[in-house]
N, C-alpha and C positions, 0 to 999 in steps of 0.2 A: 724571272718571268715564269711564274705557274706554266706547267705543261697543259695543253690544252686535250681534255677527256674525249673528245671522238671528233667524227667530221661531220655531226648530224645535227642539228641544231638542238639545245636543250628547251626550250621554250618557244614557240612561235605563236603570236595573236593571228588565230583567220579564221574570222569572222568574216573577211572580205574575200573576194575572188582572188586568183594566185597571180593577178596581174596589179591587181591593187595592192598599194601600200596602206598600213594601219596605220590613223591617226597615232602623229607621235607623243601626243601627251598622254592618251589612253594606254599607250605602249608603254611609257617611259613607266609610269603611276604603276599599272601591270608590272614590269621588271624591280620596280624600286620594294616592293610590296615583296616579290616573289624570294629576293636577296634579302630581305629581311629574315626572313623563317626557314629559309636552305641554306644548309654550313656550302657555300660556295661563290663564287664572284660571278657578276652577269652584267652581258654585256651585249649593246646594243649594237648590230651593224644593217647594212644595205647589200644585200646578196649583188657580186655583181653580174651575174648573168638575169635577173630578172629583180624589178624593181618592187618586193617584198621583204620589210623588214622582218628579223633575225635576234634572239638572243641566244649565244651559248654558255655555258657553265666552262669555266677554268678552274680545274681542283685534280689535286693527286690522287686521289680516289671517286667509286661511285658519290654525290651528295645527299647529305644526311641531314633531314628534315631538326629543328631543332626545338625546344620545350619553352613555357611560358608559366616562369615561377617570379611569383613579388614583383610582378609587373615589367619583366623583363625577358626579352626573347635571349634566353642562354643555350650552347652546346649541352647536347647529352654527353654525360661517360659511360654511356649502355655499349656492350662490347657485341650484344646480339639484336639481330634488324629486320625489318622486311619490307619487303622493295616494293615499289608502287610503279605499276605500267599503267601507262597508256590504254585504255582499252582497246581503241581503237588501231592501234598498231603493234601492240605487248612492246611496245621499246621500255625499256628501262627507265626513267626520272628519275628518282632518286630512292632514298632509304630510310624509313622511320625506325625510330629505337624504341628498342623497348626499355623505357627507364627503368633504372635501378632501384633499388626496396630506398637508401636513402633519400632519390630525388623526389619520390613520393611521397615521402615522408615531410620532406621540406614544402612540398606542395602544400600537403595539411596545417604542417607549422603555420607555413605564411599566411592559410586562408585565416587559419582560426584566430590570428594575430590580429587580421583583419577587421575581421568580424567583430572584434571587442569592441572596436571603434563604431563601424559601422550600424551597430542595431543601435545605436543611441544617438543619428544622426535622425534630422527631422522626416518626415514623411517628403517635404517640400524639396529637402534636399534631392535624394531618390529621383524624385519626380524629374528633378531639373536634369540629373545624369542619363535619365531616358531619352529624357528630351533630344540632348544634345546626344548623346547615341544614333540615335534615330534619323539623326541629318547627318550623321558619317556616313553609316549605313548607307544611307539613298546615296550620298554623294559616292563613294567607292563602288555600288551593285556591280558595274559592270569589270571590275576589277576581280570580284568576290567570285561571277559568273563565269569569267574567262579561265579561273582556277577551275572549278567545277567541272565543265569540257571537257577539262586536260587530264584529271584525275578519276571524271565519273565519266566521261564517254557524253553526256548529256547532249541536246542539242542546246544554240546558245538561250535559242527562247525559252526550252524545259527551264536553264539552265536560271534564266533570272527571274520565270519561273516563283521557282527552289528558294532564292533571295527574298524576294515580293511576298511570298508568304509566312517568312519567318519573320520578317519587317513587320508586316502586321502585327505578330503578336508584341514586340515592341511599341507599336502604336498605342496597345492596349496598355503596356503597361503605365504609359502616358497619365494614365488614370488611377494611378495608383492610389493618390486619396482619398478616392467614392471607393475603390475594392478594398483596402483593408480595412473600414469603418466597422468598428464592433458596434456593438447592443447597451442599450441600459434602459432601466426600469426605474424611476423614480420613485418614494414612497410605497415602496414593496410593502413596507409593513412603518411604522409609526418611524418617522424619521430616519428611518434605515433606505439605502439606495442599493442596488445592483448595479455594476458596468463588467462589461465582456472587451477585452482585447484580443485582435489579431498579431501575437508578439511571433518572433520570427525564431527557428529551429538551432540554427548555425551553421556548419558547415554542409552543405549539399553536391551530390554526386551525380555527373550525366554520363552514360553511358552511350553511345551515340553510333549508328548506321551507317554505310556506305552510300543506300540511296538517297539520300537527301542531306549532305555534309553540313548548309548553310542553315535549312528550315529547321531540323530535331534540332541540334543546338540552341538557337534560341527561340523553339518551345519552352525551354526547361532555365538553364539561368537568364536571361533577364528579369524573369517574373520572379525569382528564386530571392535575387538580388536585390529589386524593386520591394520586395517584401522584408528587407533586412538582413537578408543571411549572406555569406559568401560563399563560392563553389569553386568545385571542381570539374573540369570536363575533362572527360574522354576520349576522342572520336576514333571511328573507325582506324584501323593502321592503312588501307588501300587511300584513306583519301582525307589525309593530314591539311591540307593548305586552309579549306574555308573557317575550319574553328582558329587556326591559327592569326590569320587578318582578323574575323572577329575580335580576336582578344586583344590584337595589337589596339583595334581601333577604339575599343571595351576602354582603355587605357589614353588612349589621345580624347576621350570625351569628358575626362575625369576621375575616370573609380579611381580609387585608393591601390599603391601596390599592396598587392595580394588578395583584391576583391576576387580574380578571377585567374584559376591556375589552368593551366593546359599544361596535361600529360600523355604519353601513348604507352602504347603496349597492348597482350592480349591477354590471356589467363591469370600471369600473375598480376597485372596491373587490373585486373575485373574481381580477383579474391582479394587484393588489398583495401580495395573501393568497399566491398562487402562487409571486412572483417573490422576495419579501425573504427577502434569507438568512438573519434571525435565527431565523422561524416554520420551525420543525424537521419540523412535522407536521401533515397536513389533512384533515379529515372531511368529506365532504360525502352528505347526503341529496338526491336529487332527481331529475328528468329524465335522461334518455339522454346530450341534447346535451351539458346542460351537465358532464353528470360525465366523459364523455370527456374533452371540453379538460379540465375542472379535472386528471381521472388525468395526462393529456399532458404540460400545463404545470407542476406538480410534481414530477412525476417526472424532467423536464429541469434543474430544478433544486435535484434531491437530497434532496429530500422523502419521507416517508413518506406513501401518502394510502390512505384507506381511499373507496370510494364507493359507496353502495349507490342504483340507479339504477329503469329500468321493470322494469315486470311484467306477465304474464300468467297469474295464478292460476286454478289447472282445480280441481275437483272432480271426483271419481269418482263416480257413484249405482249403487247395485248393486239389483238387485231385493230383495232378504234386508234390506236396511235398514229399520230402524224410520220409517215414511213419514211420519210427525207432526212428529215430534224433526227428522228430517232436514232439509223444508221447512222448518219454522221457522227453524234454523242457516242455510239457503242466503237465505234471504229475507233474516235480520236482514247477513247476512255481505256479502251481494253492492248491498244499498241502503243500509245503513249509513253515517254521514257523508258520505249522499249520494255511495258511489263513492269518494269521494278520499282512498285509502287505499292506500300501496303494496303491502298484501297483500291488498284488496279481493278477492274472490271473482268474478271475471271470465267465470272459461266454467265451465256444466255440463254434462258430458256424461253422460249417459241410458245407463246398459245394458240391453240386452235389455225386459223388459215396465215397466221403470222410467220409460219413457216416456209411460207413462198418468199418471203424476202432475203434467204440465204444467198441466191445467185447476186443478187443485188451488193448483199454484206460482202463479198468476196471480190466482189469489181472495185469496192469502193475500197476493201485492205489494198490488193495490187497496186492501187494508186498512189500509195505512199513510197515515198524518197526514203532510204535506208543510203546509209553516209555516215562519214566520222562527224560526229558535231559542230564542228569548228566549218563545215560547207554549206555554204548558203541554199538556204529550200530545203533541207533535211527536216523528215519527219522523225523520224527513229533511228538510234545510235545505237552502238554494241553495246553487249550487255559486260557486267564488270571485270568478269575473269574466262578463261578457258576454261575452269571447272567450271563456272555456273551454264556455259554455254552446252556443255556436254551434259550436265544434267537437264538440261531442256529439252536437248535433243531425245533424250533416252525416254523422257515422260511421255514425248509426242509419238515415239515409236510402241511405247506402252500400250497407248492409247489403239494402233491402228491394232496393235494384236489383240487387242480386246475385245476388237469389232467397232470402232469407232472408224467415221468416213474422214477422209483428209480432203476435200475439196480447196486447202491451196497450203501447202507445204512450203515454211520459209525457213526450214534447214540448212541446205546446199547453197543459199546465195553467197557470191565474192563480190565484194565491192573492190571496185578499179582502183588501182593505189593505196588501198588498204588492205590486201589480200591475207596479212597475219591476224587479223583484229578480231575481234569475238561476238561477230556477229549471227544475228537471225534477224530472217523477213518475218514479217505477220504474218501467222499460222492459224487456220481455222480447222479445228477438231465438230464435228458433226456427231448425231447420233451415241451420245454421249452419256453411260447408266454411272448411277452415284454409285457402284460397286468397283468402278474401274481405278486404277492409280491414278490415273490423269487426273480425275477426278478431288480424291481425296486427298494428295499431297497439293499444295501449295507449290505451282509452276515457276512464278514470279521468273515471267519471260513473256516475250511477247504474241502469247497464245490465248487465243478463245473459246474457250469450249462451250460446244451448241447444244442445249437440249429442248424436248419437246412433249409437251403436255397438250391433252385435250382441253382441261379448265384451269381456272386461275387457283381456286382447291391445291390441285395437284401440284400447281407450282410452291403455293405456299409451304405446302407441305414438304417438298423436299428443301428447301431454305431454314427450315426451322428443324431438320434433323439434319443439319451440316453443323457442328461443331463450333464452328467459328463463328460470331456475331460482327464483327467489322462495319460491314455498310453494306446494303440491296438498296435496290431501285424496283422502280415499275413505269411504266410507259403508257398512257393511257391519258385518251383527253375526256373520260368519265369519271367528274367529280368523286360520285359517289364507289364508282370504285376502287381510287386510289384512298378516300379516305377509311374503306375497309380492308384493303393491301397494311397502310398502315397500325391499325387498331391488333390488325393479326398477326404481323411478319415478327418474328425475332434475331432482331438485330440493332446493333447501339444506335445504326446511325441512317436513315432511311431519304433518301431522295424521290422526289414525285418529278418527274421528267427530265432529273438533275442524274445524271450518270455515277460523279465520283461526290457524294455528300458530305465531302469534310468541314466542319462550321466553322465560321469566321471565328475569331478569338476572342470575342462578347461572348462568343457562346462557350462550351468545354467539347474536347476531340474524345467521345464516349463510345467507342467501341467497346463490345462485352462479348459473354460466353468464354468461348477457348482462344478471343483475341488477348484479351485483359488479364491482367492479375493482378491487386490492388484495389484498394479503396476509392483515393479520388483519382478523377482524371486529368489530362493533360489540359494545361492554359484555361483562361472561363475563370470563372467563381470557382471552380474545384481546385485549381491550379493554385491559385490562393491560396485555398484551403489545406492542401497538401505542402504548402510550402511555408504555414504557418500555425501554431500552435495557441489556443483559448486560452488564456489568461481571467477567471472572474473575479473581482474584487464586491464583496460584501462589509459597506462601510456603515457603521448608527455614528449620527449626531445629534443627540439630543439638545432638541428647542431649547430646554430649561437651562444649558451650561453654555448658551449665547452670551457673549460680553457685550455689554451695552456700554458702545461708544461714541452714542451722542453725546455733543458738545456741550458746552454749559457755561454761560457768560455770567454765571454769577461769581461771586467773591470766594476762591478756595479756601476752605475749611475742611478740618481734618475730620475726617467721617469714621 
């Protein structure tokens, strides 16, 4: 009998009150899933002092998350790891590896093995693996979501959320026959035709995030895959679980082993990604740093990379705005997932008497439920680690020495039974000059900083010398001025009374300036495009060397 690893539960579903018990088949599905991709045993009991089910982990050591090569969830023999808390309590869960230069290597093998098969399978086929994708997906969400929680802190609604939108781009890819439809020209020139194919790259690489484990992932391979090619993922090392069901399920819907590899690690598994010449193409969501090097280091070697990086999302408030609707949008937009959101709602700036609505904006943050995610009514959950929580802290203290007001400081809050967790309340910075740090770093926490202009001029103005192009808004029930907000602003992605403007996945996720680096963008007709290479064929047939094979019922004679 396995020694049993602590007296704390490894896994627990609650989503429900701590008197209710979790539907068992949602739980069971949850545990059945979670023993899949964690080197450990799990197991379901009924606590007996209160009637809430329980899984613990039995294994001689921490558990250690496991890889997904040729279509099969195998152990690592990575000897070095890094551990994944809880955020909301720092307890321990378990331990991802950082695989070895071979297991990476076999990743590639098996995609590119793959792949030989696959780009010569029909469009139809593709289509149908979507399909059927697509109804796993929706049917496991809350399986995908209850990892999420556990591993991102999220609440459960961010949480499915996070699922719901990366689903979509799935839906889209549904359509893959009208998106990869090339061109042709007929009688270009005397019996000569032109056609254009959309042929597919080979193997492709995602580099993937901690704040959205479920969505970035499939941004990036389904459409990848949809298109003909096979890939690799990445994710995050904090928050291993949702690529991994992904790809399990990637696999129960049909792909081929080795359509789709899942591997972890940090540096040297993001300079392998870079550097092997088979991985044609590289997606990466995340940070500044790291998408510099990743643009640098693929692009040196002959790569296609797409990167979408920081941000600093402004708002406009115009006095004419609907003042209810508005707050509400800035409130849910700017503390939402706690902040860590690369189109998070970052700064507002206040025009003209729009700045009496401050008192207002801070009644309505206070009202927000701060909880570990998994507690019914939670608005906002902790953010991912104790570094990032102290970096938050330090930018908001920046801020005050700068001269900026604090009219609600949500540093110092403890939540009850969660007292180790890494949390912050909604924080509103006031008074707020683009010279201050607060300002010019990227918070990505759940802070607002207020500014305040006399004209809409003034506002534009400071938005289009911020660095970063991500997403602004404007608020405003004046036709005419929102449609000059937009003609002026610079930035990829613009919303007219829409707070967080990311497009549905008909359209492309086009943030620009010092967000991007890359040519096309994510999902859309660019996504495509980036996930597939022109092919022109220029063919002559000439009329005069037609074989006439009309029939002829006369009597055969030798001509």
């Amino acid at each position: 009998m396995p020694r049993r690893l602590n007296a704390r539960p490894f896994f627990r579903y609650e989503s429900f009150s701590s008197t209710q018990a979790a539907p068992t088949n949602v739980l069971t599905e949850s545990m059945a899933l979670l023993a899949r991709i964690v080197k450990c045993e799990v197991r379901i009991y009924t606590s007996p002092s209160r009637s809430t089910r329980f899984a613990r982990s039995y294994c001689n050591a921490v558990p250690a998350v496991k890889i997904y090569i040729d279509g099969q969830i195998v152990e690592s023999k990575a000897t070095e790891f890094t551990n994944v808390h809880d955020p909301a309590t720092n307890q321990l869960l378990y331990r991802t590896p950082k695989c070895t230069r071979d297991e990476m290597e076999s990743a590639v093998q098996s995609a590119q093995k793959a792949y030989e098969k696959w780009r010569h399978t029909s469009v139809l086929t593709r289509q149908n693996l979507m399909l059927k994708y697509q109804a796993l997906i929706r049917e496991h969400s809350k399986d995908i979501a209850v990892n999420l929680v556990r591993e991102n802190g999220k609440t459960l609604a961010d949480a499915e959320g996070d699922v719901l939108r990366g689903l979509q781009v799935v839906d889209a890819c549904t359509s893959i026959p009208m998106l990869q439809m090339g061109e042709s020209t007929t009688n270009i020139a005397t019996d000569m035709d032109i056609i254009s194919y959309k042929v597919p790259l080979g193997v492709t690489a995602s580099i993937c995030p901690f704040n959205f484990p479920a969505m970035i992932p499939l941004w990036s391979f389904p459409i990848s895959v949809a298109c003909g090619n096979a890939a690799i993922l990445k994710p995050s090392e904090r928050v291993p679980g949702a690529s991994m069901i992904l790809a399990d399920l990637f696999t129960k819907a049909g792909a081929p082993a080795g359509l789709l590899n899942v591997i972890h690690g940090q540096h040297a598994a993001v300079d392998f990604i870079c550097e092997h010449p088979d991985i044609k193409a590289v997606s990466f969501v995340g940070s500044d740093q790291a998408g510099k090097y990743i643009y640098k280091q693929s692009t040196a070697h002959g790569k296609r990379v797409q990167c979408n990086m920081g941000a600093k999302n402004h708002c406009v408030v115009l006095p004419d705005a609907n003042k209810n609707k508005t707050l509400s949008q800035i409130t849910g937009a700017a503390f939402g997932a706690a902040g860590q959101r690369c189109m998070a709602l970052s700064v507002a700036i206040f025009v003209g008497k729009s700045k009496e609505w401050i008192p207002e904006l801070v009644e309505a943050a206070k009202k927000l439920k701060v909880n570990a995610g998994h507690v019914p009514g939670t608005d906002l959950g902790p953010v991912i680690s104790p570094q990032a929580k102290q970096r938050i802290i330090e930018l908001v203290e920046s801020g005050v020495r700068d001269g900026a007001k604090l009219p609600l400081d949500g540093r110092g809050i403890v939540v009850s039974g969660f007292e180790n967790g890494n949390f912050v309340g909604p924080t509103v910075l006031t008074d707020v000059k683009p010279t201050m740090k607060c300002y010019t770093e990227e918070i990505f926490g759940p802070v607002l900083s207020c500014m305040f202009t006399d004209t809409t001029d003034e506002a534009i103005d400071i938005i289009n010398k911020n660095p970063y192009g991500n997403g602004t808004a404007v608020f405003t029930t004046n036709g005419a001025t929102a449609r000059a907000f937009v003609n002026r602003i610079e930035a990829g992605q613009v919303g007219v009374n829409v707070p967080i403007p990311v497009p549905l996945p008909m359209f492309s996720f086009t943030g620009n300036k010092g967000s991007f680096l890359g040519d096309m963008n994510f999902y859309g007709k660019y996504g495509v495009n980036f996930h597939t290479q022109t092919k022109t064929i220029t063919q002559l047939w000439r009329s005069d060397d037609a074989t006439d094979i009309a029939s002829s019922t006369a009597m055969p004679t030798m001509q």
